[in-house]
C-alpha positions, 0 to 999 in steps of 0.5 A: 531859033525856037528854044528847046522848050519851044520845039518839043511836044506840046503837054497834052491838057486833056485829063486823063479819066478811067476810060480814056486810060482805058481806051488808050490801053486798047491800043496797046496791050489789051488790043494785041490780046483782042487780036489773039482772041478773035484768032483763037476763036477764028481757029476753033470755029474752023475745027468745029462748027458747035463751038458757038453755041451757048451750051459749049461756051457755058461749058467753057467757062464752068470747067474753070470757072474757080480759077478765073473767079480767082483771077479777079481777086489777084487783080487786085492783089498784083495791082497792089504790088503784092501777090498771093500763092496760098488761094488754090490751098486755102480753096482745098482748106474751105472744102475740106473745112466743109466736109469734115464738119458734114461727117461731124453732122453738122447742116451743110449750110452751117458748114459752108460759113464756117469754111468761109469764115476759115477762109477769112482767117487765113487771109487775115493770117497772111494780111496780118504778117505782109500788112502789119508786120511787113513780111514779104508777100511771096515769103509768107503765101509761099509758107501758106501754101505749103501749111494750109494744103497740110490742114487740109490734107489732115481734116479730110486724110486721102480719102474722098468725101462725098454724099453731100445733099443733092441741093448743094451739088446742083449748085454747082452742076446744074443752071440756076438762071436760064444757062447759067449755073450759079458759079458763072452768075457769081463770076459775072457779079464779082467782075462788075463789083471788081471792075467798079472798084477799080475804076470808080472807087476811092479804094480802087486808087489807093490800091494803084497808089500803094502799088505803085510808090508804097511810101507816096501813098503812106505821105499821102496819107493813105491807110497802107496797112488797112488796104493791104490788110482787107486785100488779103482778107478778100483774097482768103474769102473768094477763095474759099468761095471758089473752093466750096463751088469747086466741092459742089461742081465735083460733088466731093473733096479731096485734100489734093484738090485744086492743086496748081490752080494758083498758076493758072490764075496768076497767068491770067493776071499778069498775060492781061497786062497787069504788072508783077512789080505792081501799079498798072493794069486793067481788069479790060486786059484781065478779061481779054486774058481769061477769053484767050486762056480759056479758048486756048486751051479748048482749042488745044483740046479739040486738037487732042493735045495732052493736058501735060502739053496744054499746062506747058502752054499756059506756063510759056504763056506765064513767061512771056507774059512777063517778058513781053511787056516789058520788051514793049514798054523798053522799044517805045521808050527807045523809040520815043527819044529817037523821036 
């Protein structure tokens, strides 16, 4: 009689790489999303036979190009096992940052690196008290959402300031590359550099390790605080980024601008596989999520939905995207030990 080491599984010996892991995650979660892509697009196509062309799908893409710019930092935050709900507030900080110092008369292009450089401060700001001080991170970009919004809503009042040079609202109105507007050739550059550092990069794996045993990485002799630090930091920059190519795409400023915007992006995050709890997922399923949403929400249009009914969609959407997984991962454990 074979012992019960003897008849189990044999241990599989192939090492796991980048693009195995990839290719199995295919299979799962990330082909579920495949799948409901190519159904909402299928669906679209049906209502309107232009849905395809170029100018509708760059189109698509630049009426929420900030949020899914934002979408591939908190990739990276989520991954961690941390989360940032202050990115929407510190894009509206950047862009009144820039429209107070135009009507001081200070030069645009000075103004756009001093609301980055703000954008940098408070993602050391909210680095310095999760990484150094170890606050929680929903505690502390929950106060930075509330406090940054309220700087903003100070520097600019309720007024909308507009009258920037026409060259600064090009950028964000009209193509720079061919189709493309500049906005969108940013999107596809951060998703290649993001894509690689996940993928093939040493920072990449501790950003996994951390996420997924903060006190293993810590052994290990992974630098937790420095990569949770820079983290944030990146997250303060690209989203003030977003926020001053959000100015340029309306060509004016408003403290209440780009209100909500971190629940769309979160929503991309977590419906694209990545765990809330931290350490697992993919920027493949990442990109499959911003494909769905975005279609989605077109398709919705074209059906003449409300925006108030679409935004109850997407937040459904944030629920299940949560939920789901973890029903899935609990039915094939159930059905791994019944095998």
């Amino acid at each position: 009689m074979k012992s019960a080491q003897q008849s189990a599984a044999p241990v599989s010996n192939v090492e796991e790489t980048p693009l195995t892991t990839v290719l199995a995650r295919l299979r799962s979660w990330e082909g579920l999303l495949l799948l409901l892509v190519v159904a909402v697009i299928a669906f679209n196509v049906a209502q309107s036979p232009f849905y395809l062309q170029v100018s509708n799908q760059i189109n698509l893409f630049q009426l929420s190009i900030e949020k899914i710019i934002l979408a591939l930092v908190l990739t990276l935050v989520i991954i961690n096992a941390e989360i940032d709900l202050s990115v929407a507030s510190v894009m509206a900080l950047a862009a009144a940052t820039l429209a107070f110092t135009f009507e001081k008369g200070i030069p645009v292009p000075l103004g756009i690196v001093i609301a980055l450089a703000v954008g940098v401060a408070c993602g050391a700001f909210n680095g310095f008290w999760i990484a150094r001080m170890g606050l929680p991170s929903l505690a502390v970009t929950l106060a930075g959402l509330i406090g940054f919004r309220g700087i903003a809503r100070i520097l600019v009042e309720d007024r909308s300031v507009s009258g920037f040079p026409d060259w600064f609202n090009r950028l964000g109105q009209q193509p720079l590359v061919g189709p493309l507007p500049l906005s969108l050739i940013i999107f596809f550059v951060m998703l290649a550099i993001t894509l690689v550092l996940l993928q093939s990069s040493a920072f990449g794996r501790y950003i996994y390790v951390i996420g997924n045993s903060k006190d293993v990485a810590r052994y290990s002799g992974v630098k937790v605080v420095r990569v949770k630090f820079l983290l944030f930091v990146a997250s303060g920059f690209v989203s003030a980024l977003a926020g001053l190519l959000l100015a340029a795409r309306l060509g004016a400023v408003r403290g209440n601008m780009a209100e909500g915007f971190e629940l769309d992006a979160i929503t991309m995050v977590l419906l694209g596989g990545v765990s809330i709890f931290g350490g697992s997922g993919t920027l493949v399923g990442v990109a499959l999520s911003i494909l769905l949403i975005l279609n989605l929400r077109n398709g919705m249009s074209l059906l003449n939905v409300t925006g108030n009914t679409q935004t109850g969609v997407i937040g459904t959407l944030l629920i299940l995207s949560v939920l789901v997984p973890n029903w899935l991962r609990n039915a094939q454990g159930m059905w791994r030990r019944r095998r």
